[in-house]
C-alpha positions as CSV (number, residue, x, y, z in Angstrom):
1,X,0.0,0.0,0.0
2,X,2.9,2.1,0.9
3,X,4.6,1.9,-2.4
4,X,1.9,2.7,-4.0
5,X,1.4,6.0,-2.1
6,X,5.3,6.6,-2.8
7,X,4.0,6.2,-6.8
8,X,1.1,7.8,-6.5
9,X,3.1,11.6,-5.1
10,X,6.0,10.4,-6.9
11,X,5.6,12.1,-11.3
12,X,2.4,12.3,-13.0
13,X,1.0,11.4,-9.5
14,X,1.5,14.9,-7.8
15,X,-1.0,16.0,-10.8
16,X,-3.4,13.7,-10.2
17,X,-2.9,14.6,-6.0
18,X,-3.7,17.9,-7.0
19,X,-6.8,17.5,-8.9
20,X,-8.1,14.8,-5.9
21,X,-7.2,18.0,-3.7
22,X,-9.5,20.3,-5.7
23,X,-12.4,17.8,-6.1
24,X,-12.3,17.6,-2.6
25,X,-12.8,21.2,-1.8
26,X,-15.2,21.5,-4.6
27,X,-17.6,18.8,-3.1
28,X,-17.0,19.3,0.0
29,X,-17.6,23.5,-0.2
30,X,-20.5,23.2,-2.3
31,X,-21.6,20.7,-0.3
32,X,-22.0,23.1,3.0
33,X,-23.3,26.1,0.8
34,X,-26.0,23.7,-1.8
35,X,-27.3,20.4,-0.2
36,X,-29.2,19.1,-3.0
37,X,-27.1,20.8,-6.0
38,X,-23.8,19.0,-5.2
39,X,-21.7,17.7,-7.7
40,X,-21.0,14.8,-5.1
41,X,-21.8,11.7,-7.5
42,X,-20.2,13.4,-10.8
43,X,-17.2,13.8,-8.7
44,X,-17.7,10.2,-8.0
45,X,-18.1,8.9,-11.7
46,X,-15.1,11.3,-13.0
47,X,-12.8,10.1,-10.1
48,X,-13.7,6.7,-11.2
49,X,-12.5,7.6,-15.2
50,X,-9.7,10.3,-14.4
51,X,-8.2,7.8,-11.4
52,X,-8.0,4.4,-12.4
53,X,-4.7,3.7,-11.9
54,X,-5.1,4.9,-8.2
55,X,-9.0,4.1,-8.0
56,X,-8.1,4.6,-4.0
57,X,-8.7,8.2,-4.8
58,X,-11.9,7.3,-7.1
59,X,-13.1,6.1,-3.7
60,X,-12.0,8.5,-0.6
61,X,-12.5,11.8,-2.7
62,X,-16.4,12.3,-2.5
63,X,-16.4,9.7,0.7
64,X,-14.1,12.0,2.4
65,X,-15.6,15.1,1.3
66,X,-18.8,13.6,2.1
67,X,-18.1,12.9,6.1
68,X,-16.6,16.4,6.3
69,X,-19.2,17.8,5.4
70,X,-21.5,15.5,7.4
71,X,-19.6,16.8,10.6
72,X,-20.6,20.5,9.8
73,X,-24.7,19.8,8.0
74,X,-25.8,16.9,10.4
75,X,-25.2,18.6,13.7
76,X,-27.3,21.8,12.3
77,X,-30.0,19.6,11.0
78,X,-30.2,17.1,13.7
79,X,-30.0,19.8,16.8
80,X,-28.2,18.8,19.8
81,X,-25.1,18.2,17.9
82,X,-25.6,14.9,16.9
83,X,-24.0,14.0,14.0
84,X,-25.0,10.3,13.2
85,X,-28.2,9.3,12.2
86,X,-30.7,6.2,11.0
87,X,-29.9,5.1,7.7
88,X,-26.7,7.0,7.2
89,X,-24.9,4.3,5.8
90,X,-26.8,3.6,3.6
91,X,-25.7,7.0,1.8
92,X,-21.9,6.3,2.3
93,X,-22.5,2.8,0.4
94,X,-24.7,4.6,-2.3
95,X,-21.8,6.9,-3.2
96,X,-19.3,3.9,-2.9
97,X,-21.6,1.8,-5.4
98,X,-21.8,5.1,-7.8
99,X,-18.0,5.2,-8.2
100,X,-18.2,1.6,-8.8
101,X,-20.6,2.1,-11.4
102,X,-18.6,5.3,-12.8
103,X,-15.4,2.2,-13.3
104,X,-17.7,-0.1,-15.2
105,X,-19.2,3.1,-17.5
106,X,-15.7,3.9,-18.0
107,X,-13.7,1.0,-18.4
108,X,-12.3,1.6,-21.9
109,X,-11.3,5.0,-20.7
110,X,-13.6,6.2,-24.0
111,X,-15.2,9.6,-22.5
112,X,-18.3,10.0,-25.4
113,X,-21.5,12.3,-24.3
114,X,-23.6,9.5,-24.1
115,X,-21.4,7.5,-21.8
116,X,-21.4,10.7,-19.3
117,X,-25.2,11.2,-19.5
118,X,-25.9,7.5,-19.0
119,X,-23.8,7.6,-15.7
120,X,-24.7,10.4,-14.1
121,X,-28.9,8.9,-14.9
122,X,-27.7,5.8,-13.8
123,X,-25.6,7.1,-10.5
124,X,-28.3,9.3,-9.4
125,X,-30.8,6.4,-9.9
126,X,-28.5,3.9,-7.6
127,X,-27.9,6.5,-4.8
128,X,-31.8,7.6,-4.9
129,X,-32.5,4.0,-4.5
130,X,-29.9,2.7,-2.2
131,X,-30.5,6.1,0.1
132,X,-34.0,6.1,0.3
133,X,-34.1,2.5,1.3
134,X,-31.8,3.4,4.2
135,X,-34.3,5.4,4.9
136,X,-36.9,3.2,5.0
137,X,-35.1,0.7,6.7
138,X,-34.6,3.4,9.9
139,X,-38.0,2.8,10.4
140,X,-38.4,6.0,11.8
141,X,-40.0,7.9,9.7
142,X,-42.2,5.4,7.7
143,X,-43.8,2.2,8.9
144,X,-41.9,-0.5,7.4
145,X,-44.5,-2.1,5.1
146,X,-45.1,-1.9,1.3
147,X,-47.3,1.4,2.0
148,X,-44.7,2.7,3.7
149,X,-41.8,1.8,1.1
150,X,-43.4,3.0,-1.5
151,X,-44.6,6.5,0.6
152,X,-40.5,6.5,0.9
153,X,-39.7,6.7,-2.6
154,X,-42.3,8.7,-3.4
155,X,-41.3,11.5,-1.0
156,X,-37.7,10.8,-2.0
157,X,-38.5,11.9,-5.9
158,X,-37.5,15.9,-5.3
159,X,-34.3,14.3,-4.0
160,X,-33.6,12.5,-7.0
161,X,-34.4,15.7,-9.2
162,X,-32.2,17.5,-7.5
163,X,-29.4,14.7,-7.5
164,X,-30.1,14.0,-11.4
165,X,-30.1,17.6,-12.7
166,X,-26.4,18.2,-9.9
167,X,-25.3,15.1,-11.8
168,X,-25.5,16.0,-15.0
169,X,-24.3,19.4,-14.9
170,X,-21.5,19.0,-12.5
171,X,-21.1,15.8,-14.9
172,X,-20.7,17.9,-17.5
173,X,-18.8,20.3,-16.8
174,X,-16.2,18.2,-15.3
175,X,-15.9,15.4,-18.2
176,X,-16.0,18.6,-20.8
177,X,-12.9,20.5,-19.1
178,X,-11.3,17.4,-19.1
179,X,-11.7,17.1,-22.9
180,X,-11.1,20.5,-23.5
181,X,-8.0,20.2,-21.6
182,X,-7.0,17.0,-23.6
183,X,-7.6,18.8,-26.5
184,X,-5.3,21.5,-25.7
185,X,-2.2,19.3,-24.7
186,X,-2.3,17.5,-27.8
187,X,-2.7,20.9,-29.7
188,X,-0.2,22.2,-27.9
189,X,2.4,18.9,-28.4
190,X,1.2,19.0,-31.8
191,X,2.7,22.7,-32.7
192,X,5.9,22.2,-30.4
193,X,7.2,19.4,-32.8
C-alpha cells in the first residue's frame, strides 16, 4: 500500500494529487453552501474515469468530502449536535456503489457524451434507491410495510431531481474540461514538434 502512495506523489502522480485536492474542496464546499445541487456523485463517476490507476482516490474523494461535510450539515439539522443518524450508511455505500458504477461506465477510458449522461442517470438512480431505502429501513419515519416503502420513494422523488439535474451538470462540466483540456495538450504537443 505504501509503495503505491510513494508512486502515486511520486511524477504524473502529484498532478493527479492535485486535482483529488480540488475535487475535494469542490464537493465538500458546495456541499456546506447547496445540499441538494452538489456535484458529489459526478465527482464520484469522474474520479472513477480520471483515477483508475489509483481508484483509491476514485473512492476517498467524495467519501471523504462527504463525512466532512456530514460533521458541519448533520449537527445543524439534527439539533443537539448529533452528527449520526438512521440510515446513514446507507448514503456512504450509495456513493461507494456510484463510483463503482462510474469504473464499469468507464472501463475503456472512451469519455463519449452519451457514456457521461448515461452515468450520471444511472448514479443518481442507484444512490436515490440505495439512500431512500436506508431510509426506510430506519424505520423511523415510515412504517416499514409496502405502503410505507413505497410513501418512501415517493417522498424521495424531489431528491432524485435534485441529484439528477447536480449530476448531469456537474457531470458535465467536469468530463467537458477534461476534454477541453486534452484537446489542448495534444494541440499544444502538436505545434511544439
Amino acid at each position: 500500500m505504501m509503495k503505491k502512495v510513494q508512486m502515486f506523489l511520486s511524477g504524473s502522480g502529484a498532478r493527479y494529487f492535485l486535482l483529488g485536492v480540488g475535487l475535494f474542496l469542490l464537493a465538500f464546499l458546495m456541499r456546506l453552501e447547496a445540499v441538494a445541487l452538489t456535484p458529489l456523485l459526478a465527482i464520484g463517476l469522474y474520479g472513477a474515469y480520471k483515477f483508475r490507476r489509483f481508484a483509491f482516490m476514485a473512492l476517498l474523494i467524495p467519501l471523504m468530502a462527504m463525512f466532512m461535510s456530514d460533521l458541519f450539515i448533520n449537527p445543524a439539522m439534527l439539533g443537539g449536535g448529533a452528527f449520526i443518524y438512521p440510515g446513514m450508511a446507507f448514503n456512504y455505500l450509495a456513493i461507494l456503489g456510484v463510483v463503482f458504477l462510474g469504473f464499469q461506465f468507464f472501463r475503456s477510458r472512451r469519455r463519449l457524451p452519451g457514456r457521461v449522461v448515461l452515468s450520471g442517470v444511472s448514479g443518481s438512480f442507484l444512490f436515490f434507491l440505495v439512500s431512500n431505502l436506508g431510509v426506510y429501513l430506519s424505520g423511523t419515519m415510515y412504517p416499514l410495510t409496502g405502503g410505507g416503502l413505497v410513501a418512501c420513494y415517493i417522498a424521495g422523488l424531489p431528491f432524485l431531481v435534485n441529484h439528477l439535474l447536480a449530476t448531469l451538470f456537474w457531470g458535465g462540466l467536469l468530463f467537458g474540461a477534461d476534454a477541453l483540456v486534452s484537446k489542448r495538450k495534444v494541440v499544444s504537443s502538436a505545434v511544439s514538434m
